[in-house]
N, C-alpha and C positions, 0 to 999 in steps of 0.2 A: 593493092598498089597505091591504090588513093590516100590512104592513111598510112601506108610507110610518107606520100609528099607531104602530106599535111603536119607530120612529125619531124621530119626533115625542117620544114619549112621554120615549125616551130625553133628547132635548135638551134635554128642558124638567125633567129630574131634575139631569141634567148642570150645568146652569146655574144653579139655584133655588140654592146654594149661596152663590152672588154674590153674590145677590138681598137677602142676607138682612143682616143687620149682621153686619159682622165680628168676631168674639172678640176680645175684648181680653186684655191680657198676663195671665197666670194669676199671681195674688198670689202671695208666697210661702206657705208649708206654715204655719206658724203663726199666718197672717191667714186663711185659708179661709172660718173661720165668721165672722167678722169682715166680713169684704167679701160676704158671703152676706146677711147681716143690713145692710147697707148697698143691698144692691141689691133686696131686698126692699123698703127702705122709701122707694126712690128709683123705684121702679116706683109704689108705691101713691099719692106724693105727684101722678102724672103723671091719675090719672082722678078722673072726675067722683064727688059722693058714691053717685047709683046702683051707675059700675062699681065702687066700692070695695066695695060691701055685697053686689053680687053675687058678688067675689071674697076676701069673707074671713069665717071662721068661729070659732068658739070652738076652743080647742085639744083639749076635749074632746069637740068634737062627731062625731057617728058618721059622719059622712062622711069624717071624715080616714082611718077603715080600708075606704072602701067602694071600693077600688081595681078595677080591670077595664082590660080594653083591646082589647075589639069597641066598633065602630061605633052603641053605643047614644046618651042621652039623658044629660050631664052636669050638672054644677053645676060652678061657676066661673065665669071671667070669659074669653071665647072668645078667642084673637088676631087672630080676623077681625072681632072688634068695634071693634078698636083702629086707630090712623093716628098718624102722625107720632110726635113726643116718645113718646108712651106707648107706642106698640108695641116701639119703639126701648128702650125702658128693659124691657120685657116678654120680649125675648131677650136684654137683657144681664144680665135676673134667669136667665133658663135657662142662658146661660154658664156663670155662676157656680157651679153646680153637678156642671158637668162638666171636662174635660178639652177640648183643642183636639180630639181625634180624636172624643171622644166627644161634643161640640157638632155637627160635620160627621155625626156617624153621625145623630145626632137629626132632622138637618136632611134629611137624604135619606130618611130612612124616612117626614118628613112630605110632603115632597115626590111621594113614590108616591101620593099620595090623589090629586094632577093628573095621575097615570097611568090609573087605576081611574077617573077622572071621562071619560079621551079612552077605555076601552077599553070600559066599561061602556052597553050600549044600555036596557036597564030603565028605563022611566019618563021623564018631561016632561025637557027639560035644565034647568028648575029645580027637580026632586027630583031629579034627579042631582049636580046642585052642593051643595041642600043636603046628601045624603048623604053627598058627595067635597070636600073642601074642604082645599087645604095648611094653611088656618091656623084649621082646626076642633079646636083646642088649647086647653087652658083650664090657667088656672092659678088656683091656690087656695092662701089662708095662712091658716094655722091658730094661732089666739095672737096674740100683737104681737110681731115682732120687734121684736128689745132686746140689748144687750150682757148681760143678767141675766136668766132666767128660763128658759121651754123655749117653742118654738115649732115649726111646723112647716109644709111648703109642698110641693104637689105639680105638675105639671105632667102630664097624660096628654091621652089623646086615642087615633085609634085606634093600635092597635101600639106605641105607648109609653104606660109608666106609671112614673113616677121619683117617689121618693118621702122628703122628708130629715125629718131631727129634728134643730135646735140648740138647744143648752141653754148659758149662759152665754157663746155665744160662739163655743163649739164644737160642730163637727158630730159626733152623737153616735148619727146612723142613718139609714142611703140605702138601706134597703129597704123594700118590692121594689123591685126592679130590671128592668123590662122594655123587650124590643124585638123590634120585628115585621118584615114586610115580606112584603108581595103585592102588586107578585109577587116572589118572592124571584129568579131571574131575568128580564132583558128583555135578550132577543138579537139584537138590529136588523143583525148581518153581524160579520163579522172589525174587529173592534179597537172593536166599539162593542156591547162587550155589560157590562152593568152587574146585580154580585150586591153589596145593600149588605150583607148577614150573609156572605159569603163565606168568610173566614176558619172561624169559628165553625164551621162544614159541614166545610169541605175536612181540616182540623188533626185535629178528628175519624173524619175518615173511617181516614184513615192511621194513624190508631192501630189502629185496626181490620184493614186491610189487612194490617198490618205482625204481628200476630198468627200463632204457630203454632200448631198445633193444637190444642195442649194448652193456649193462652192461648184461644184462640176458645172453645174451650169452657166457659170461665169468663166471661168478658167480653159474647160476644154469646147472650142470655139468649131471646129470642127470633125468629121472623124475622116476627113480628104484632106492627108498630107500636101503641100505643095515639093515639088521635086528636085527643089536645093534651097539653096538660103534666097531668102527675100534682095540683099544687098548683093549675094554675088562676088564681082569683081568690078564694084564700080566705087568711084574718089571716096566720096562721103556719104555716109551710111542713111537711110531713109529712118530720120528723126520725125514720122507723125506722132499722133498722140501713143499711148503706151495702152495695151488692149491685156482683159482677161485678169485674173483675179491678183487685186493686192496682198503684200505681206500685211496689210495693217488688219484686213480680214482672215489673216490665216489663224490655226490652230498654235501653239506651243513647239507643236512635235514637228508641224510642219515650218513652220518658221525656225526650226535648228536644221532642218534637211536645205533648209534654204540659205542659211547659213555658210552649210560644207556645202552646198554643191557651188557658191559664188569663190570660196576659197579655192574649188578645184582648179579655175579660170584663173583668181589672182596670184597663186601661188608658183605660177609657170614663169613669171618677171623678177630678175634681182629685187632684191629687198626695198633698195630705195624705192621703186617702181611699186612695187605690192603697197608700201607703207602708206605713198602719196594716193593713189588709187581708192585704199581704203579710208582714206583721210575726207577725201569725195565723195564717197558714199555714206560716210558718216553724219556729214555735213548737210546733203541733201535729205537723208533720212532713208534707212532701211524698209521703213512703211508706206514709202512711196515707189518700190520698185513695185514690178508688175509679173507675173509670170501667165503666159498662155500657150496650150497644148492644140494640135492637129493632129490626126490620125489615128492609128492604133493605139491602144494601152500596150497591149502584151508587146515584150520579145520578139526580134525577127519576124514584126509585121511594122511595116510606114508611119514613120510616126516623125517627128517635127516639134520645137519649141521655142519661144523665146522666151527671155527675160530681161526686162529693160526699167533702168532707173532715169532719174534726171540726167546723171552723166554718162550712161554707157548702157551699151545696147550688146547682148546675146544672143546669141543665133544657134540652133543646133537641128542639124538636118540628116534621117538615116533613112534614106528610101532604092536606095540603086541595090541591085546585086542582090534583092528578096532581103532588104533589111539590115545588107550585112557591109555596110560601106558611107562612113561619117564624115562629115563634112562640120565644121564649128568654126566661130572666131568670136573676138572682142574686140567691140569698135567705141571708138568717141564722140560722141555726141556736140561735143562741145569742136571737133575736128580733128581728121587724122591726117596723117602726114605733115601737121603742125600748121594746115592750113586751117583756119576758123570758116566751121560750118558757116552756111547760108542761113540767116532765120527766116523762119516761114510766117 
């Protein structure tokens, strides 16, 4: 019976992907903010004046930093409120923000909620729905978008929290940057087992593996994971010094895993976003980022990592549920939400 849900669960992750409106062609690199601010105001033109007032706020107001991404109690305007035209215009405003891989990553991690809703027995099935729900997503804009001025727009829910700033046009801040997923795997048998963070886990680990001794003992810091991310859900990211072994000390083989696994992270933002991103790390130097490990090595045992350059700081946290429930984002150093860090 377990494994007919688990395969249920699977199909219905599998498939939600269809389901959903297809991405449209990614703009070029210097329309980004441009077509952001166009689909922003082609969503809003699609609700009533309630759902507009429920989904938009002054650009100063304090909810724009009040990011998270457990299963609590939002503000916004939900995507289960929505039907037809407007819903349609409500993911092709979340398009616009990301990347083809990273629209499909979004979609599957919302998609695990109709996982947790078939796996979870707790309560009526309608406080299990309200609590599990694929399209208990809310999106929210801050400001008016405009070709002139600064505005800003978030989409969270649970296990994602994305979070932009444009300012005349141009995107000028996409953090935080988070993504979740419980379960992080569902294993329904041979060729039907589905990890949507996968990469993000495995790229890491191997670095790790791939360590000799005298790297391990720099790199993996402790074998007591800590039981979510270091930062949390708080403004601006904890910028101390950068801890555990550099790429400038790494191997070949380990400095290409390190490589794919920073593209896994930057490849989830429209082009322009990936380009400028990597333009920053280019610029600061690839031998100055840091990567360090806590807790388990293997598979489905606590394990934890960061990895942090001059400009941007990772985070990746897999400890709840025996291993089986991720927690990740990409933050700025330099400041998210388009406010400029505090220097220490």
């Amino acid at each position: 019976m377990y494994a007919k849900r688990i395969l249920l669960a699977t199909i219905v992750v599998s498939s939600s992907v269809a389901l959903l409106i297809a991405r449209s062609q990614e703009p070029p690199k210097s329309e980004t903010g441009t077509a952001m601010t166009q689909a922003a105001n082609a969503f809003l033109e699609t609700l009533t004046d309630a759902q507009r007032k429920q989904a938009t706020f002054a650009y100063n107001d304090k909810e724009r930093l009040n990011w998270h991404y457990i299963p609590r109690p939002r503000k916004g305007l939900p995507l289960r409120d929505l039907e037809g035209k407007a819903l349609k215009s409500a993911e092709a405003f979340i398009a616009s923000g990301l990347s083809e891989s990273g629209y499909d990553q979004t979609v599957r991690v919302m998609s695990l909620e109709e996982v947790l809703f078939i796996l979870e027995t707790k309560g009526t099935r309608e406080e299990r729905r309200e609590r599990r729900h694929p399209k208990k997503y809310y999106l929210s804009v801050f400001g008016t978008p405009a070709s002139t001025g600064t505005w800003g727009w978030r989409v969270e829910g649970h296990h994602i929290s994305l979070n932009y700033v444009v300012q005349d046009g141009k995107i000028v801040s996409t953090t935080p940057e988070f993504f979740g997923a419980n379960p992080g795997t569902i294993d329904a048998g041979i060729g039907r087992t589905l990890r949507v963070l996968a990469p993000e886990e495995d790229l890491a680990r191997q670095i790790l593996k791939l360590c000799s001794p005298e790297q391990e003992s720099i790199a993996w810091l402790s074998k007591e994971a800590p039981n979510d991310l270091r930062g949390a859900n708080v403004t601006q990211a904890d910028a101390t010094a950068p801890v555990g072994l550099p790429v400038s000390k790494m191997s070949g083989a380990q400095k290409k895993l390190m490589a794919e696994l920073l593209s896994e992270y930057l490849q989830n933002m429209p082009a322009s976003v990936e380009k400028e991103r990597r333009a920053d790390l280019d610029k600061a130097g690839l031998e100055n980022v840091y990567f360090a490990w806590w807790g388990d090595a293997e598979q489905h045992k606590r394990h934890y990592y960061r990895v942090q350059g001059p400009t941007f700081l990772i985070e990746y946290n897999n400890t709840q549920n025996d291993a089986n429930h991720v927690h990740s984002y990409w933050r700025n150093l330099a400041g998210d939400f388009n406010i400029p860090a505090k220097k220490k």
